[in-house]
N, CA and C of each residue as an Amber inpcrd file, in Angstrom:
protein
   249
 -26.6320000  13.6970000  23.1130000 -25.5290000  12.7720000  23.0700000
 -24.3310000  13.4170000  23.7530000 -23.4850000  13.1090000  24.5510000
 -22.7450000  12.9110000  25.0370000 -21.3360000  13.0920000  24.1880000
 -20.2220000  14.4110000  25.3750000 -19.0040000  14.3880000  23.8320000
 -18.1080000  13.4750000  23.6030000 -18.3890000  12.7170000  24.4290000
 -17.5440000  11.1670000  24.7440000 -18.0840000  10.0780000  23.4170000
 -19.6630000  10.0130000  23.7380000 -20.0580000   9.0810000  22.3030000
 -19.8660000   9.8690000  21.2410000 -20.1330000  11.4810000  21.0320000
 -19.7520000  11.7730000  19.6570000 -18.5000000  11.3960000  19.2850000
 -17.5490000  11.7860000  19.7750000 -16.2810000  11.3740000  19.4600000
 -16.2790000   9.6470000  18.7010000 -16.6140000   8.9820000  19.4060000
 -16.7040000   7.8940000  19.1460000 -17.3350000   7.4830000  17.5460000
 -18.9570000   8.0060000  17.8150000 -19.3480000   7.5860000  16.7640000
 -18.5430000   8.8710000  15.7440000 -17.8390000   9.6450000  15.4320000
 -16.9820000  10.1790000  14.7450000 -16.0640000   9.4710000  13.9640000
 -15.2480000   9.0910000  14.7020000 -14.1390000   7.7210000  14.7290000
 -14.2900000   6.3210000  14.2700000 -15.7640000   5.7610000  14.4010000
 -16.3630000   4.8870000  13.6670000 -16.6650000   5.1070000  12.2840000
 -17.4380000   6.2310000  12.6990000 -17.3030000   6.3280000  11.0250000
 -16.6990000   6.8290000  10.1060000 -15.6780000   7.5450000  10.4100000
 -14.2560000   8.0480000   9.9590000 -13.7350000   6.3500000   9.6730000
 -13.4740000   5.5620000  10.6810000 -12.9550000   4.5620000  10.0610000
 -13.8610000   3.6320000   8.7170000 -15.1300000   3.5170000   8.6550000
 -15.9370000   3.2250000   8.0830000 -15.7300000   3.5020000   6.6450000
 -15.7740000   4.7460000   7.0370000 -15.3960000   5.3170000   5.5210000
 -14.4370000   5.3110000   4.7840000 -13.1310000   4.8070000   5.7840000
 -11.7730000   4.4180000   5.3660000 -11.3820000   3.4200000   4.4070000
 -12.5300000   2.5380000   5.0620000 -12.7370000   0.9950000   4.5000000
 -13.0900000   1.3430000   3.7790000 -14.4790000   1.6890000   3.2460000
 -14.7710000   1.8290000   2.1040000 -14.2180000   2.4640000   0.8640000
 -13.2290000   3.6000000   1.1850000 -12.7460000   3.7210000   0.3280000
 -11.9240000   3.2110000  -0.5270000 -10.5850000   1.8340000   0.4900000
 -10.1970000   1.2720000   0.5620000 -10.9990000   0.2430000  -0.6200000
 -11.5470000   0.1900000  -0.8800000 -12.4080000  -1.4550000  -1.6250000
 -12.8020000  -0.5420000  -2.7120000 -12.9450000   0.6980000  -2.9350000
 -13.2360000   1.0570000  -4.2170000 -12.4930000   0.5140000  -5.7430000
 -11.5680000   0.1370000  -5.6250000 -10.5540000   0.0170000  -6.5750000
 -10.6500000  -1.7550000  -6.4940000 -11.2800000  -2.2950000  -7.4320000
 -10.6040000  -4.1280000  -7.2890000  -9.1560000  -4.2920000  -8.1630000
  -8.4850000  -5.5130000  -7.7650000  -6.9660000  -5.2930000  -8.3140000
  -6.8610000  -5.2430000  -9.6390000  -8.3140000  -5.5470000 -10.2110000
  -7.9400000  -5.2600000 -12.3190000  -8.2480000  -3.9960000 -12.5650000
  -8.7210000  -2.9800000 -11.2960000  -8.0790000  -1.0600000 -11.7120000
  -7.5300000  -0.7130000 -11.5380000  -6.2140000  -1.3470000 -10.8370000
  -4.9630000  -0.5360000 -10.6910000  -3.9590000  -1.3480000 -11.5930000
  -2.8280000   0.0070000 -11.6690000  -2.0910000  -0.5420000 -12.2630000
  -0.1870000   0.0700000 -11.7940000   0.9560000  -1.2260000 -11.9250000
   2.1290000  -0.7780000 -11.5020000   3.0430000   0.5420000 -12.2330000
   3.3200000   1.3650000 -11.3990000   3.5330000   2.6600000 -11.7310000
   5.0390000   2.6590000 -10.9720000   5.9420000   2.9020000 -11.7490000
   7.1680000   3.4240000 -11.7190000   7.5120000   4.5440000 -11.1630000
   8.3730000   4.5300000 -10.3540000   8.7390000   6.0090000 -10.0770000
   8.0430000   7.0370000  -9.1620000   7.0110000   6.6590000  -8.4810000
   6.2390000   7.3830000  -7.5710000   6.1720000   7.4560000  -6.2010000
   6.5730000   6.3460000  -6.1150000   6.6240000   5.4950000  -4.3630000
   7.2400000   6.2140000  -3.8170000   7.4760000   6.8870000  -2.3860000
   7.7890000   7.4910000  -1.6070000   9.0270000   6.6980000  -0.5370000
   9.8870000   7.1510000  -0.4760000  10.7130000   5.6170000   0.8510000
  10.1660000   5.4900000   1.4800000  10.3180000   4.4860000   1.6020000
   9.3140000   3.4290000   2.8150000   7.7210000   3.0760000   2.2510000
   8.0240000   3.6820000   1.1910000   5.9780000   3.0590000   0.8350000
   6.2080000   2.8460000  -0.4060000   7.0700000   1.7500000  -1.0180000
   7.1550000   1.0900000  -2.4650000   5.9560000  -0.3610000  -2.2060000
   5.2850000  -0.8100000  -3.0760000   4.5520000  -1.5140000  -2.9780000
   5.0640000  -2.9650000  -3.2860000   6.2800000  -3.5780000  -3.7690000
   6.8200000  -4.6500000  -3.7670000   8.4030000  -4.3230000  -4.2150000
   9.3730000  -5.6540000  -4.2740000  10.3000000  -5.5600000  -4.6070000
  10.9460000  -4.4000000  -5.9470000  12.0900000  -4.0140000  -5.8870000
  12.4170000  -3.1460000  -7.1500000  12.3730000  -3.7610000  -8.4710000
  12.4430000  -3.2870000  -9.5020000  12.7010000  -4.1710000 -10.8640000
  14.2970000  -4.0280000 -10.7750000  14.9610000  -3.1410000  -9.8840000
  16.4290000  -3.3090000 -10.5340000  16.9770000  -4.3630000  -9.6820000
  16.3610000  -4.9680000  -8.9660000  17.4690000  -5.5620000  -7.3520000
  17.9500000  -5.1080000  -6.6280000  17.6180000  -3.7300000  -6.3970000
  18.0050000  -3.1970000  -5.1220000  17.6760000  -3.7960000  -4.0060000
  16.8250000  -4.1530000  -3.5550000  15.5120000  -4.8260000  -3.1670000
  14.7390000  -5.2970000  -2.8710000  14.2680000  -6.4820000  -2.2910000
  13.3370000  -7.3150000  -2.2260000  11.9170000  -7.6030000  -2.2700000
  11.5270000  -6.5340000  -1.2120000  10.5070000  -6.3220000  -0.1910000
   9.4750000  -4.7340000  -0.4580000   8.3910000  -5.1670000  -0.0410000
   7.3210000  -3.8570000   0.0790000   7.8290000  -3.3030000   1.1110000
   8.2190000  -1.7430000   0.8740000   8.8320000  -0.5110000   2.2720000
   9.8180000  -0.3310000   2.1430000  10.9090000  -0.9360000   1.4610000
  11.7210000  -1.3700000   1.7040000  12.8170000   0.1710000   0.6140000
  12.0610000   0.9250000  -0.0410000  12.5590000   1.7360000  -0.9050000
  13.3470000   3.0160000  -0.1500000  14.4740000   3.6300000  -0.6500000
  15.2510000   4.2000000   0.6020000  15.2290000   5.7690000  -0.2050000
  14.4140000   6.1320000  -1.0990000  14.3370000   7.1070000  -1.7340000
  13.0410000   7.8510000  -2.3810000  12.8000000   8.7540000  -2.4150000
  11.3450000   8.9050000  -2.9330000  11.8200000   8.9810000  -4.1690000
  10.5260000   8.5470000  -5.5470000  10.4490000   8.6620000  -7.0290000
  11.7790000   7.6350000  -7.4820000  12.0570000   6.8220000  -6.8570000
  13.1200000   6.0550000  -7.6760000  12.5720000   5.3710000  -9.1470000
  13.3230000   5.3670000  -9.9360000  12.8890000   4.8080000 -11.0170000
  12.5730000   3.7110000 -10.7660000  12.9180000   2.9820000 -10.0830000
  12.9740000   1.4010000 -10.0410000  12.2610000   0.4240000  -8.7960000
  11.2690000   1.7140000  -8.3960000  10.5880000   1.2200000  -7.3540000
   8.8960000   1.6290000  -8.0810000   8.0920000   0.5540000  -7.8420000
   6.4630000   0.6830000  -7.8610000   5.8320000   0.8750000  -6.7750000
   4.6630000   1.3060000  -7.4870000   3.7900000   1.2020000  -6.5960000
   1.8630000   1.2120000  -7.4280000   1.2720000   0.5540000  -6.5200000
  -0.1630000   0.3020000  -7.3250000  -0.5100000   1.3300000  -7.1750000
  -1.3570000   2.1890000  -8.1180000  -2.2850000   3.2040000  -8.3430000
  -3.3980000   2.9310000  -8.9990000  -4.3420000   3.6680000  -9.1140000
  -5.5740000   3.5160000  -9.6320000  -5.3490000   3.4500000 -11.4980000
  -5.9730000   2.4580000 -12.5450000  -5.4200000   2.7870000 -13.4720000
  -5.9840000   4.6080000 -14.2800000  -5.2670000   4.4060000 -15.2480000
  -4.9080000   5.3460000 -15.8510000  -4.5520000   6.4040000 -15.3000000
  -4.1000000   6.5960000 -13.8240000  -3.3270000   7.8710000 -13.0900000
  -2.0240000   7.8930000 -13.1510000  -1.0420000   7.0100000 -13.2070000
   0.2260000   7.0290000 -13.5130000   1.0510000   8.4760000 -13.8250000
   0.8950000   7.9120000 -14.8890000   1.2490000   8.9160000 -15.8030000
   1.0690000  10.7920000 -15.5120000  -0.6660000  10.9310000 -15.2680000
  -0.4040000  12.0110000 -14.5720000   0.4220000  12.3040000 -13.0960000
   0.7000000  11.2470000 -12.5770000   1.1000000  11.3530000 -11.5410000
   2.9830000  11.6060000 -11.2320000   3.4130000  12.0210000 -12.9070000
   4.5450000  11.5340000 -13.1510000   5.5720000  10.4300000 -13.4420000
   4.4150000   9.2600000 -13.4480000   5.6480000   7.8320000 -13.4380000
   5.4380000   7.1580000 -14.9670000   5.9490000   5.9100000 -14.6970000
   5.6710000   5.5990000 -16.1090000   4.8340000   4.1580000 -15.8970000
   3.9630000   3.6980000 -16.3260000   3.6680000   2.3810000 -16.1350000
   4.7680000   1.1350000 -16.8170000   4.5870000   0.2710000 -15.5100000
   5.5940000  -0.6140000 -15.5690000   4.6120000  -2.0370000 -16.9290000
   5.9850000  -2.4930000 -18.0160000   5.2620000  -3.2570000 -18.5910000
   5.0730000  -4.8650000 -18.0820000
């Protein structure tokens, strides 16, 4: 094979596997976690009104920004689950 197709089929299945990992989790195993989100990668609006929008967070670990995680990681992860 050729280092042109390895590459390729590399990259395929690097992405492949992306996906799949991606779909491991259906939305009744995760759960909203407080305080973890990174700026720019909050997963929806704030609870305080800062806010609106997913990305939109201008701080990492804000209290008042979520984000979905896998359940029961939260917490180790430092945040608090949102009720």
């Amino acid at each position: 094979m050729q280092t042109k197709q390895k590459m390729m089929l590399g990259a395929l299945t690097g992405l492949m596997m992306l996906g799949a990992s991606g779909s491991v989790f259906a939305d009744g195993d995760m759960e909203k976690c407080l305080g973890v989100a990174k700026a720019g990668q909050n997963d929806c609006a704030s609870i305080t009104g800062s806010h609106s929008c997913a990305g939109q967070a201008t701080m990492d670990n804000d209290a008042g920004d979520w984000k979905n995680v896998p359940m029961g990681t939260c917490v180790n992860m430092g945040g608090k689950v949102a009720e």
